[in-house]
N, C-alpha and C positions, 0 to 999 in steps of 0.2 A: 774743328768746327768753325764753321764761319760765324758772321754776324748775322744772319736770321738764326741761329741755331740747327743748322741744315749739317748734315755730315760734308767734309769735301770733296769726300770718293762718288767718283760717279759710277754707274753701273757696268760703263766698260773697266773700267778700275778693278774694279772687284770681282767680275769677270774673270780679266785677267790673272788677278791673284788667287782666283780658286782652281782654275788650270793649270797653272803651276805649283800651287801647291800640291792638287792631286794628280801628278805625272811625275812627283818627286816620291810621293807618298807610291806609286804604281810601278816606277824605278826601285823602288826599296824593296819591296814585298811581293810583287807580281812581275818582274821585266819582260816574261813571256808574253805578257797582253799590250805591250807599247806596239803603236802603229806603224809600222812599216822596220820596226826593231829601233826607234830613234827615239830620242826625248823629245826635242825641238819639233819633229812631225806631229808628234802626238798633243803638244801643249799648243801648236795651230790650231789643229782640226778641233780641241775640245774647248776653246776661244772662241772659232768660228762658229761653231754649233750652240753655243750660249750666247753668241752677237744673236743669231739668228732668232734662238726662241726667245728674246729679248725683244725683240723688231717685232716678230709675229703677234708679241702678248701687246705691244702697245699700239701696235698698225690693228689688227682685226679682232683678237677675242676682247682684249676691257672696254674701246668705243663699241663695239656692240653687246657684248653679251653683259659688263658688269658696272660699266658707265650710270651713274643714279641718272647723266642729264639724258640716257638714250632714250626714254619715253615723251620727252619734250618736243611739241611741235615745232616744225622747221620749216621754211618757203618748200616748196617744190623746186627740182633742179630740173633744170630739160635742155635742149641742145644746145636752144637759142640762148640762153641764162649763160652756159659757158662761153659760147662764142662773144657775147657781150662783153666778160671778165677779161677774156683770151683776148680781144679788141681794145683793150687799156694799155696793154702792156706793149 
């Protein structure tokens, strides 16, 4: 733990060690269901598919669907509004 009391694994972390773990645990008990008959393919692909619904939950379902601030009023955005931003930088 750190000093907020925060764990220090971060979600690719952990991720990570559940892929591995269950490709070892898939290796043990099931080898017929590993992807392309490999360890290492299969603890990719089951990585990348956890990054991914990882990304999706934090990019588009919780800001819209379970966010408490998504009912909060916000300016209007419009073209000019970006080109303005776009024009800082």
């Amino acid at each position: 733990m750190n000093h907020n009391g925060d764990s220090a694994v971060g979600p690719k972390t952990a991720a990570a060690a559940i892929s591995i773990a269950g490709v070892f645990s898939l290796h043990q008990y099931a080898p017929e269901h590993l992807l392309f008959g490999s360890t290492i393919a299969t603890a990719v692909i089951l990585f990348l598919l956890q990054v991914l619904a990882l990304l999706t939950y934090n990019i588009i379902i919780y800001p819209n669907f379970l966010s408490p601030l998504r009912h909060l009023p916000s300016p209007p955005v419009s073209v000019y509004n970006m080109i303005d931003i776009l024009a800082i930088f």
